[in-house]
N, CA, C and O atoms as a Maestro MAE file, in Angstrom:
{
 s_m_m2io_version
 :::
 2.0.0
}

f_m_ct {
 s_m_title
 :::
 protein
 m_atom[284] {
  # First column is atom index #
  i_m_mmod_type
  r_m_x_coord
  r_m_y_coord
  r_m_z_coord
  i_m_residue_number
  s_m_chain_name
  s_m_pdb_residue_name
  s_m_pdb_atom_name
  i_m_atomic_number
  :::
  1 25 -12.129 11.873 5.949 1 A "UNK " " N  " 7
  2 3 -12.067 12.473 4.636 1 A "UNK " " CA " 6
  3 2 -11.662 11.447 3.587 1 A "UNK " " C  " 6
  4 15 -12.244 11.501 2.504 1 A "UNK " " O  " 8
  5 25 -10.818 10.604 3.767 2 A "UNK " " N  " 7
  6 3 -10.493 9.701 2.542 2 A "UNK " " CA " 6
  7 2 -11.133 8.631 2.273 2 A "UNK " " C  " 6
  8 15 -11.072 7.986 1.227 2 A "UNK " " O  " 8
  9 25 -12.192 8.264 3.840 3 A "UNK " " N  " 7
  10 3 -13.256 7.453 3.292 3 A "UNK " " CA " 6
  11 2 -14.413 8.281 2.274 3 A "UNK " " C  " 6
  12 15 -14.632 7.787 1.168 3 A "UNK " " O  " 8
  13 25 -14.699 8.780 2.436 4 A "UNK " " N  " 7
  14 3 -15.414 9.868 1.624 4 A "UNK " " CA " 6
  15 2 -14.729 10.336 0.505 4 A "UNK " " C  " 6
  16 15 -15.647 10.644 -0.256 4 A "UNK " " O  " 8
  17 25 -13.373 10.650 -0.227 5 A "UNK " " N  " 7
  18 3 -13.395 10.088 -1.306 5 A "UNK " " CA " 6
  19 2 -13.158 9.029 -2.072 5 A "UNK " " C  " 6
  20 15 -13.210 9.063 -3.302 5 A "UNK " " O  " 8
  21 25 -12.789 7.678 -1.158 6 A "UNK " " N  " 7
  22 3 -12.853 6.532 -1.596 6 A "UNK " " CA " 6
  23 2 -14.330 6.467 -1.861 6 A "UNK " " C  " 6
  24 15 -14.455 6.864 -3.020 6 A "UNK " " O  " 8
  25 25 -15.450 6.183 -1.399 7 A "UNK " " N  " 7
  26 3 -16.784 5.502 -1.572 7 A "UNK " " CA " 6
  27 2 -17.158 7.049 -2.717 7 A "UNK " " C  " 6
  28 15 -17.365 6.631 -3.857 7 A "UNK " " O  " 8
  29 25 -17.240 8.174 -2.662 8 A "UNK " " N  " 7
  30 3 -17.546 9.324 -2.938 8 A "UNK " " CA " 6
  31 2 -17.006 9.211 -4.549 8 A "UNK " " C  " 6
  32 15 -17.530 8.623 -5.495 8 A "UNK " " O  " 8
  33 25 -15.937 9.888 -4.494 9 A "UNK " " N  " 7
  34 3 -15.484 10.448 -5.570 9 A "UNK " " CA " 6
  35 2 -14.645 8.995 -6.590 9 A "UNK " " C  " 6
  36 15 -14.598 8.935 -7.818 9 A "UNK " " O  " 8
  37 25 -14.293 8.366 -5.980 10 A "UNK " " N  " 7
  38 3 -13.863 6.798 -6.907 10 A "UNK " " CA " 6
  39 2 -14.758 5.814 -7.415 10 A "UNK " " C  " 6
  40 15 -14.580 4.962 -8.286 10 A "UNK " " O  " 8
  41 25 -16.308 6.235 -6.325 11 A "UNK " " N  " 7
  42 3 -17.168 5.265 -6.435 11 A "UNK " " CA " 6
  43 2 -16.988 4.082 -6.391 11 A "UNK " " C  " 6
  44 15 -17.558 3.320 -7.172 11 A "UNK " " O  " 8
  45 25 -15.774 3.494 -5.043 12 A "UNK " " N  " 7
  46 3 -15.872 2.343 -4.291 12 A "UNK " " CA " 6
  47 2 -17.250 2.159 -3.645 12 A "UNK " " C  " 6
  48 15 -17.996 2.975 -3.104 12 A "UNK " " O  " 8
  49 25 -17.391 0.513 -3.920 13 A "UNK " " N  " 7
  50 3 -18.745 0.182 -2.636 13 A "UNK " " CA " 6
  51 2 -18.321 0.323 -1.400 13 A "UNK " " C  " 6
  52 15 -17.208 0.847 -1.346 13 A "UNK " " O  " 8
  53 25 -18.800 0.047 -0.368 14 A "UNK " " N  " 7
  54 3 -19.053 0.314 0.749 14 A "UNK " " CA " 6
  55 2 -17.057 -0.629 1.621 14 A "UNK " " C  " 6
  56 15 -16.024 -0.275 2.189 14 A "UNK " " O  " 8
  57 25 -17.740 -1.871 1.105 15 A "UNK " " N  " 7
  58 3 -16.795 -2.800 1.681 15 A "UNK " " CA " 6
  59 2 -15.474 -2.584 1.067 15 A "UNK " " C  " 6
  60 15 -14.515 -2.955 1.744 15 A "UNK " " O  " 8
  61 25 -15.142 -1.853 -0.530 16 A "UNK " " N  " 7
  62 3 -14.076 -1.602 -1.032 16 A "UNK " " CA " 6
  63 2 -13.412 -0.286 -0.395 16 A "UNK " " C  " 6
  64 15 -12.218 -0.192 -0.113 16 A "UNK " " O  " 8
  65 25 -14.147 0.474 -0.258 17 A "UNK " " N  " 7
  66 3 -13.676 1.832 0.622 17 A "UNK " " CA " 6
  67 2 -13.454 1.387 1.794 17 A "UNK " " C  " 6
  68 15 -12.684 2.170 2.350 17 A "UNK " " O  " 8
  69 25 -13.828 0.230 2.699 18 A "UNK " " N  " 7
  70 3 -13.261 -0.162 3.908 18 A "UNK " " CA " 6
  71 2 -11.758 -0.667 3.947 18 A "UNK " " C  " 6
  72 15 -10.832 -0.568 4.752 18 A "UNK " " O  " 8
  73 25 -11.916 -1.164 2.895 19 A "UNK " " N  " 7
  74 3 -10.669 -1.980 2.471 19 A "UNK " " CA " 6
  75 2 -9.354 -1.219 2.139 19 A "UNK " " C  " 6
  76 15 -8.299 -1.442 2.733 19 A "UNK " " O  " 8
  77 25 -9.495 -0.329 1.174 20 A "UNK " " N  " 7
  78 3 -8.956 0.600 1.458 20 A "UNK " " CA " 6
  79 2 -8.149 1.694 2.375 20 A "UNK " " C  " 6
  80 15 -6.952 1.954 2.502 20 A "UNK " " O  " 8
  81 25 -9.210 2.157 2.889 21 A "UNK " " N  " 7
  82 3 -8.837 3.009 4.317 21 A "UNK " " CA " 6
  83 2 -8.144 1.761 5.485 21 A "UNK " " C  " 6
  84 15 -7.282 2.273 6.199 21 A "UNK " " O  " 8
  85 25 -8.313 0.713 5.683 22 A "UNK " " N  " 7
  86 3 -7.355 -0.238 6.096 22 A "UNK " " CA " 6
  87 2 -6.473 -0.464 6.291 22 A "UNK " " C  " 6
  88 15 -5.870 -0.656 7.347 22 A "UNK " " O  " 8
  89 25 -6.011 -0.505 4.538 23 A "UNK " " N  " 7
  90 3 -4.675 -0.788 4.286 23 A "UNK " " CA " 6
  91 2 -4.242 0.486 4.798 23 A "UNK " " C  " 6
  92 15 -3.338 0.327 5.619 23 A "UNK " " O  " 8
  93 25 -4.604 1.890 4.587 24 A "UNK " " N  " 7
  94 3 -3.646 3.039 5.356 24 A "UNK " " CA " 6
  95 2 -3.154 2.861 6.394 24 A "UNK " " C  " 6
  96 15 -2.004 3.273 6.542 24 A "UNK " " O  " 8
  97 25 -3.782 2.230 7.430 25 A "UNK " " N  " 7
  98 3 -3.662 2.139 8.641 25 A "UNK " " CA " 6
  99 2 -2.623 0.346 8.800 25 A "UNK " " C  " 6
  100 15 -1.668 -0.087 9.444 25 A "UNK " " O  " 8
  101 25 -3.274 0.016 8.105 26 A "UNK " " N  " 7
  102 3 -1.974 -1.166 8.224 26 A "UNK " " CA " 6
  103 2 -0.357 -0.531 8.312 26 A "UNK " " C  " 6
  104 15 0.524 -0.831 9.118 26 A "UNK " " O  " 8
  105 25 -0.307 0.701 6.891 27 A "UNK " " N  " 7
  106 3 0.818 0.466 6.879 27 A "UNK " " CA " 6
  107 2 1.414 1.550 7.996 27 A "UNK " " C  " 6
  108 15 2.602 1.572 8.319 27 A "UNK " " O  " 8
  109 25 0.561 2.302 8.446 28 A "UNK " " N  " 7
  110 3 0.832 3.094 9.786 28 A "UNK " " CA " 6
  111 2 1.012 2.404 10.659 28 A "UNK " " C  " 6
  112 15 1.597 2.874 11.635 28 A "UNK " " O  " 8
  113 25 0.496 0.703 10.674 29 A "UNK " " N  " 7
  114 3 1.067 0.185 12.034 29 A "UNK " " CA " 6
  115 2 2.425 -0.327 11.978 29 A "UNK " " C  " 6
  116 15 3.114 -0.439 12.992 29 A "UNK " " O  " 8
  117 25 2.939 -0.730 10.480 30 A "UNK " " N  " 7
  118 3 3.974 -1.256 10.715 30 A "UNK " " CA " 6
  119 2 4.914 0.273 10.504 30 A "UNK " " C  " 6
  120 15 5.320 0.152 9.348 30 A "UNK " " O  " 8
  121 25 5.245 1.109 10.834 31 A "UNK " " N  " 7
  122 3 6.245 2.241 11.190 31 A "UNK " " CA " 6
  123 2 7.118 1.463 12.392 31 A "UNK " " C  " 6
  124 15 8.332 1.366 12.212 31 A "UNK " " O  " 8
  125 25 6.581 0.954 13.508 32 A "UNK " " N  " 7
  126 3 7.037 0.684 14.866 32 A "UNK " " CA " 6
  127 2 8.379 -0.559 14.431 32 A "UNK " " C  " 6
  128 15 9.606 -0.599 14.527 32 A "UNK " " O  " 8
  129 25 7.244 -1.495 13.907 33 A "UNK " " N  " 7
  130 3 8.193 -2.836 13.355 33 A "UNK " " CA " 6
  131 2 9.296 -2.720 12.513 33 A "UNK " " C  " 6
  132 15 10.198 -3.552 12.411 33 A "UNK " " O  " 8
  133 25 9.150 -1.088 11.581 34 A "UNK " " N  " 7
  134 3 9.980 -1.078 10.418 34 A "UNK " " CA " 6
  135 2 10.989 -0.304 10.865 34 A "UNK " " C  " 6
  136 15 12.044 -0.292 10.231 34 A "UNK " " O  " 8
  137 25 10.864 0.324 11.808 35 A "UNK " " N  " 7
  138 3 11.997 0.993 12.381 35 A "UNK " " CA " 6
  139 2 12.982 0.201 13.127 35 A "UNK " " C  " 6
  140 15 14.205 0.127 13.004 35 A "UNK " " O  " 8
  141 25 12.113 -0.411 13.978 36 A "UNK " " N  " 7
  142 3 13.451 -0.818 14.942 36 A "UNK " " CA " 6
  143 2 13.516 -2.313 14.222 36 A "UNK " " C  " 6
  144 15 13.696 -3.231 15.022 36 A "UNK " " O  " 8
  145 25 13.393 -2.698 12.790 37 A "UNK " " N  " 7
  146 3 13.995 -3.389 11.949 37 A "UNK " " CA " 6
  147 2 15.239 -3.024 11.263 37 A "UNK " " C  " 6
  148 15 16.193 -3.752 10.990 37 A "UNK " " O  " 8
  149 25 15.024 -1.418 10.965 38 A "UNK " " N  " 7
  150 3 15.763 -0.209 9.933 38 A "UNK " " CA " 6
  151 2 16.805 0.081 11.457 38 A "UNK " " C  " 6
  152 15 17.787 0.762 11.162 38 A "UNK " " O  " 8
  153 25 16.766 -0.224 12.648 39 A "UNK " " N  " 7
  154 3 18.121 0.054 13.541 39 A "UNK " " CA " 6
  155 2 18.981 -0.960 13.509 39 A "UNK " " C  " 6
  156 15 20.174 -0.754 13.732 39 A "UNK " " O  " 8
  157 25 18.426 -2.400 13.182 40 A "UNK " " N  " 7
  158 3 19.386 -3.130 13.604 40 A "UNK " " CA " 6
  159 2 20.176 -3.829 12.224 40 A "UNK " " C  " 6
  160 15 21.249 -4.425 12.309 40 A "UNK " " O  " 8
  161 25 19.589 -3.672 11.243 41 A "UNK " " N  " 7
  162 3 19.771 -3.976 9.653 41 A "UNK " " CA " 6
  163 2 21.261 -3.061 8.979 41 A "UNK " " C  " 6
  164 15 21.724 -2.029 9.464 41 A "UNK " " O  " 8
  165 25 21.724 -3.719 7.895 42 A "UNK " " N  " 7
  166 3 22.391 -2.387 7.183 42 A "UNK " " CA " 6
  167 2 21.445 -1.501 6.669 42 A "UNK " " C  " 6
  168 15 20.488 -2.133 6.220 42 A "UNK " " O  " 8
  169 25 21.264 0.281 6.498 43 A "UNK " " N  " 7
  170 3 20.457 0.640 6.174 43 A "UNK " " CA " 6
  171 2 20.128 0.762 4.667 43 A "UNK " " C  " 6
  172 15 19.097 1.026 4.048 43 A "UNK " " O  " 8
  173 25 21.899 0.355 4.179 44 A "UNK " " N  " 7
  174 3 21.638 0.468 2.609 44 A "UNK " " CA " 6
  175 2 21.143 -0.308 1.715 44 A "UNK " " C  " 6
  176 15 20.825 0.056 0.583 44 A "UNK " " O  " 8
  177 25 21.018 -1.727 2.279 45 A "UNK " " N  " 7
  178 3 20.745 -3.086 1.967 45 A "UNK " " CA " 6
  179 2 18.609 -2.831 2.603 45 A "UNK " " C  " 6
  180 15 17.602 -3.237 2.024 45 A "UNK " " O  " 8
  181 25 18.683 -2.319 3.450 46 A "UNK " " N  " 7
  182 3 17.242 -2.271 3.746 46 A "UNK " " CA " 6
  183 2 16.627 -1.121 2.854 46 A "UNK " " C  " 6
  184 15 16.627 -2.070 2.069 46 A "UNK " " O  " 8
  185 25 16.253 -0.346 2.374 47 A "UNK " " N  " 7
  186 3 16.699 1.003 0.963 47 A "UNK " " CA " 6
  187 2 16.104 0.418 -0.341 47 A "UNK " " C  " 6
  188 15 15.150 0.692 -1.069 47 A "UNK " " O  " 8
  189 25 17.471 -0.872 -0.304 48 A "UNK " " N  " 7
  190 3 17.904 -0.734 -1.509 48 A "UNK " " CA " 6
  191 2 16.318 -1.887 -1.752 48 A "UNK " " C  " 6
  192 15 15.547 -1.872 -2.711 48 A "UNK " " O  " 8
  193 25 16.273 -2.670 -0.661 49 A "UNK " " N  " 7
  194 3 15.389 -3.973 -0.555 49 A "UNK " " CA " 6
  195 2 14.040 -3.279 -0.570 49 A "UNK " " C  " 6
  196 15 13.224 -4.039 -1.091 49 A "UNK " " O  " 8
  197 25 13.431 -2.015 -0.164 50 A "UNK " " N  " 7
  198 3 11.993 -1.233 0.301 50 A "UNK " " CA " 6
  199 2 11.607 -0.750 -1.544 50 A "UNK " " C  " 6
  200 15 10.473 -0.633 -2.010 50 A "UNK " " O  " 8
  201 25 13.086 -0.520 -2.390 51 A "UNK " " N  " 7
  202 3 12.680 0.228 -3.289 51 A "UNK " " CA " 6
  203 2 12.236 -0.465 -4.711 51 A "UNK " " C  " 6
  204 15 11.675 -0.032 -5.718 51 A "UNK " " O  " 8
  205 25 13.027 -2.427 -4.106 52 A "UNK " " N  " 7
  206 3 12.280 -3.312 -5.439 52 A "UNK " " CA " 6
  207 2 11.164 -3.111 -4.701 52 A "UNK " " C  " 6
  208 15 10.516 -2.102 -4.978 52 A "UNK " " O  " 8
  209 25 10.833 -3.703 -3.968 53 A "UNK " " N  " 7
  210 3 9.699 -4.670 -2.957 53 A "UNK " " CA " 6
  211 2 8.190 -3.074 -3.732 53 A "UNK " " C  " 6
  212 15 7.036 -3.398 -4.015 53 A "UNK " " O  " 8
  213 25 8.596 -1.925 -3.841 54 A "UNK " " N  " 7
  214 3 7.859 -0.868 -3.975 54 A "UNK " " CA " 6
  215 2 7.699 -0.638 -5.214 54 A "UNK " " C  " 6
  216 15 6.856 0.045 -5.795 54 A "UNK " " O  " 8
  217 25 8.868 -1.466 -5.730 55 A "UNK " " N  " 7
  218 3 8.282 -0.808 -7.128 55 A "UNK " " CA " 6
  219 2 7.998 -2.297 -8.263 55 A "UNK " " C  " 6
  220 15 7.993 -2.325 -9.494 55 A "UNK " " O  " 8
  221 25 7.782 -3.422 -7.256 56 A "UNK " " N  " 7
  222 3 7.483 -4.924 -7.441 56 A "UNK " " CA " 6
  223 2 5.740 -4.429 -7.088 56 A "UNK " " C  " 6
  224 15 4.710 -4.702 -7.703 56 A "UNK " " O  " 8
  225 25 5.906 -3.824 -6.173 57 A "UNK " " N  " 7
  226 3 4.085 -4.024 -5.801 57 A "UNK " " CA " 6
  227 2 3.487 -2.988 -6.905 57 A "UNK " " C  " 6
  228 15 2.464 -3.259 -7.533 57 A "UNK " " O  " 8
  229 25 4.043 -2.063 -7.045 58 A "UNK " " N  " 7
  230 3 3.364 -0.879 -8.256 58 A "UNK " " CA " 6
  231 2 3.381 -1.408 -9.257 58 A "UNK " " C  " 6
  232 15 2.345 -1.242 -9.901 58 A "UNK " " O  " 8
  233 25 4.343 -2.183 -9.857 59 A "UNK " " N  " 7
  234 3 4.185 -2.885 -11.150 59 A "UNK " " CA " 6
  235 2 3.232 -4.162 -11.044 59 A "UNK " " C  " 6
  236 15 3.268 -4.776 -12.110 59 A "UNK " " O  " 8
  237 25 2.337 -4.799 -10.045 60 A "UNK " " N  " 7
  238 3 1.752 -5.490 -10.297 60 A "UNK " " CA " 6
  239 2 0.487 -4.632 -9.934 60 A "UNK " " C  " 6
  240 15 -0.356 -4.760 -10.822 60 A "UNK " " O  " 8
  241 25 0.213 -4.076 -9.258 61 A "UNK " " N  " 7
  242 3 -0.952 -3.326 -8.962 61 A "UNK " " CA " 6
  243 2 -1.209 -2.598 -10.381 61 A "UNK " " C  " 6
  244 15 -2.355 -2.545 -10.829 61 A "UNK " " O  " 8
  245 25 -0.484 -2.226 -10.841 62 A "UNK " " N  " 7
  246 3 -0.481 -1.571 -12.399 62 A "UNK " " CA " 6
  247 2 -1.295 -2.594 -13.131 62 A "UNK " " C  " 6
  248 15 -2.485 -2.373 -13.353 62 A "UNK " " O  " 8
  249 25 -0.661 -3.803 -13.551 63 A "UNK " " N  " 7
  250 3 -1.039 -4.862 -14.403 63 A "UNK " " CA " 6
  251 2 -2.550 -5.561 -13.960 63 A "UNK " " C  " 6
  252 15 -3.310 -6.139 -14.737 63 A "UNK " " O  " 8
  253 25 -2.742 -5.364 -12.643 64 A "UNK " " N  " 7
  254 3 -4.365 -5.841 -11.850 64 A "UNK " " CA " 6
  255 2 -5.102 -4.888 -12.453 64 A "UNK " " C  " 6
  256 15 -5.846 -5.263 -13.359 64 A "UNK " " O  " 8
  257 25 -5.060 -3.162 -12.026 65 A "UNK " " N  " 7
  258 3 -5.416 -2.347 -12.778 65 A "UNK " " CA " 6
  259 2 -5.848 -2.510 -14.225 65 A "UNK " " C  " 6
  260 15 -7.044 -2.654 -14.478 65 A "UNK " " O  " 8
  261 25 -4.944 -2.493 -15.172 66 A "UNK " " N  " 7
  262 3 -5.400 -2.416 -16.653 66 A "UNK " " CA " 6
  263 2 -5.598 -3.705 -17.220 66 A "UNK " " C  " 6
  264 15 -5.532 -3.894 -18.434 66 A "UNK " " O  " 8
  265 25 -5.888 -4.786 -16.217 67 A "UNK " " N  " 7
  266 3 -6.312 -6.196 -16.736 67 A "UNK " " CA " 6
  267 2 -7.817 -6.141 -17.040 67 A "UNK " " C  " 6
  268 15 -8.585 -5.376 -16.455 67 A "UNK " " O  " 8
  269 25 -8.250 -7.169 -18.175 68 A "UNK " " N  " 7
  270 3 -9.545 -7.262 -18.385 68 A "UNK " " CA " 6
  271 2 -10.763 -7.265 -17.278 68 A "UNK " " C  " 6
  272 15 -11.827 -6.648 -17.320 68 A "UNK " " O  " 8
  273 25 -10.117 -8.413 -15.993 69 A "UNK " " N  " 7
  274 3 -11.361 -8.444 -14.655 69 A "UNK " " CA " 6
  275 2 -11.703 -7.232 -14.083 69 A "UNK " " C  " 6
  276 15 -12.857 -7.035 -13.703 69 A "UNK " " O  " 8
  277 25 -10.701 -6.268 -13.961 70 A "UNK " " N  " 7
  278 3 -10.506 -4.961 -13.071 70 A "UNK " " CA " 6
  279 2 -11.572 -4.099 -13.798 70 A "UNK " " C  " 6
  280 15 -12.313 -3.290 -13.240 70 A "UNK " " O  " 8
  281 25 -11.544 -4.393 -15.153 71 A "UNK " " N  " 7
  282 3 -11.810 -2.769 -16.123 71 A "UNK " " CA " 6
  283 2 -13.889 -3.543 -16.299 71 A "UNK " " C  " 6
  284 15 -14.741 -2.892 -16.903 71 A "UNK " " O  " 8
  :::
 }
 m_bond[283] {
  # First column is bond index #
  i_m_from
  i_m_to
  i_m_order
  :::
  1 1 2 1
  2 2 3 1
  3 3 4 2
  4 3 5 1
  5 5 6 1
  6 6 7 1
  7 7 8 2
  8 7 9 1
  9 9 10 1
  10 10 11 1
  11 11 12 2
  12 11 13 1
  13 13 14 1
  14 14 15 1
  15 15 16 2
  16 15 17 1
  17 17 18 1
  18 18 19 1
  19 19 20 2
  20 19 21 1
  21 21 22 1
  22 22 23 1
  23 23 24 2
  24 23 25 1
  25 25 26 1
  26 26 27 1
  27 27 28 2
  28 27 29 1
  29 29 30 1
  30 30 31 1
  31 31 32 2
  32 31 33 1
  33 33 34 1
  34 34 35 1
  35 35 36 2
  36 35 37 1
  37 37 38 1
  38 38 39 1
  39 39 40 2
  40 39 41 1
  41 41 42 1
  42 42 43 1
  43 43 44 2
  44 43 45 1
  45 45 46 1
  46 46 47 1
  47 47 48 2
  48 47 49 1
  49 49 50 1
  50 50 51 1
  51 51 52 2
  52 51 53 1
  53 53 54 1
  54 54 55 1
  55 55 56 2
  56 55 57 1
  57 57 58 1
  58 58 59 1
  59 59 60 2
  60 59 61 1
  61 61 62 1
  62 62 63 1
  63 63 64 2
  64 63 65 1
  65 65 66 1
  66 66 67 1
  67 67 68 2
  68 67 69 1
  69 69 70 1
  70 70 71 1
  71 71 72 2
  72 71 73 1
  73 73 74 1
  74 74 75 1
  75 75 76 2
  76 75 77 1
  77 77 78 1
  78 78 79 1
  79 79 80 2
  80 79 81 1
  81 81 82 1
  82 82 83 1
  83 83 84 2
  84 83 85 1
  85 85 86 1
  86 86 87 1
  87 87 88 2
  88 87 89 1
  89 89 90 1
  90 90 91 1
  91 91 92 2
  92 91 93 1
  93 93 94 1
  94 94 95 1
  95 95 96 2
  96 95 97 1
  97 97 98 1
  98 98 99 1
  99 99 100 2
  100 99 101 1
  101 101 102 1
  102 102 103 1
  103 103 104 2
  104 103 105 1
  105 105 106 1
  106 106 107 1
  107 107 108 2
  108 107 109 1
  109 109 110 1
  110 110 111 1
  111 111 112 2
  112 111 113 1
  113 113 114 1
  114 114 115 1
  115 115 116 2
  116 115 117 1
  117 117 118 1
  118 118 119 1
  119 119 120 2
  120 119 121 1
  121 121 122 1
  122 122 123 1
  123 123 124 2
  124 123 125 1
  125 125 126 1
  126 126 127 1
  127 127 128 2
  128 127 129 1
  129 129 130 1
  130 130 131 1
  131 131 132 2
  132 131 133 1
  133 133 134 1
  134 134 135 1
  135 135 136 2
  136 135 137 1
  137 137 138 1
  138 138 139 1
  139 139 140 2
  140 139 141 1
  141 141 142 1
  142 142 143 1
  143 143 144 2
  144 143 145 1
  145 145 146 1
  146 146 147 1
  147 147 148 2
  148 147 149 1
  149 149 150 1
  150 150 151 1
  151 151 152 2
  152 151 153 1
  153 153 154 1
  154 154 155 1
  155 155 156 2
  156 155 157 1
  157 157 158 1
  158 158 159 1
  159 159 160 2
  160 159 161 1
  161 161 162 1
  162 162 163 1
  163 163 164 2
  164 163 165 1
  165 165 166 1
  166 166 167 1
  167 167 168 2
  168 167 169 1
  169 169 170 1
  170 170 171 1
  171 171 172 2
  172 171 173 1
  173 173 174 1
  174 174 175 1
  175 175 176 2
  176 175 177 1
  177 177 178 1
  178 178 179 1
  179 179 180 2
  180 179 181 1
  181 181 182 1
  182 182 183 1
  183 183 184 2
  184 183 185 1
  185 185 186 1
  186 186 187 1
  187 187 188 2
  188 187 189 1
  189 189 190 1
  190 190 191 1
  191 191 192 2
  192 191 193 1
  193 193 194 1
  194 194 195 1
  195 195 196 2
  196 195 197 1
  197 197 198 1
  198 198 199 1
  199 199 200 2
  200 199 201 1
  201 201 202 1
  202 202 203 1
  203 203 204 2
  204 203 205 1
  205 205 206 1
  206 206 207 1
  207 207 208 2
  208 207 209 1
  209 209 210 1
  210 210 211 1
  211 211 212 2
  212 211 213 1
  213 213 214 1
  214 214 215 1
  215 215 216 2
  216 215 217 1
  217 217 218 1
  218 218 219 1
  219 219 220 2
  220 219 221 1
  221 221 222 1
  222 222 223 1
  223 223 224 2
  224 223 225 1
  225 225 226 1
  226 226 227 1
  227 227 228 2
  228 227 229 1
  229 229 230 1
  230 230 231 1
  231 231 232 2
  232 231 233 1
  233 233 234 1
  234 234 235 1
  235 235 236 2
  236 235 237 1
  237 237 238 1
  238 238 239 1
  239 239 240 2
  240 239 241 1
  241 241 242 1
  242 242 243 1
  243 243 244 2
  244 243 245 1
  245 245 246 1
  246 246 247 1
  247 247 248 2
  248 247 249 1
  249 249 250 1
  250 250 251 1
  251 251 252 2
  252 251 253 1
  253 253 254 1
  254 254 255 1
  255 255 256 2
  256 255 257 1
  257 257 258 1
  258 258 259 1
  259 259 260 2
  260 259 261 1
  261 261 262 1
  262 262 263 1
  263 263 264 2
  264 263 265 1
  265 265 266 1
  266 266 267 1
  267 267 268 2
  268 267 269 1
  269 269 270 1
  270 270 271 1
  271 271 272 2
  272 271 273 1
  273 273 274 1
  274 274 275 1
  275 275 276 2
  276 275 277 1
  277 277 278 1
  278 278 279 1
  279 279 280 2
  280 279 281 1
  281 281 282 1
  282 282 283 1
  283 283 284 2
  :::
 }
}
């Protein structure tokens, strides 16, 4: 289903909707790694570190977004 509205309804090409649906699964693989990272870590220091790192990647994905090459 989400390849289908990636290529579908966003009107990604073929190889961008691959790319996409990918990364989902990337970050489903690292659950395993991030956990038994998140057991042995402080958890508040790991938190506090997930919520720049998240909102470091949204603010540049933002700026790729509404840049001249993107649009």
């Amino acid at each position: 289903m989400t390849g289908l509205v990636n290529y579908g309804f966003l009107g990604l090409g073929a190889g961008q909707a691959a790319l996409a649906v990918s990364c989902f699964g990337f970050g489903a693989m690292m659950a395993l790694p991030a956990g038994w990272f998140g057991g042995r870590v402080n958890q508040r220091l790991l938190l506090a570190v997930g919520f720049v790192a998240t909102s470091g990647t949204a603010a540049l994905t933002y700026q790729y977004a509404t840049s001249a090459p993107a649009q």
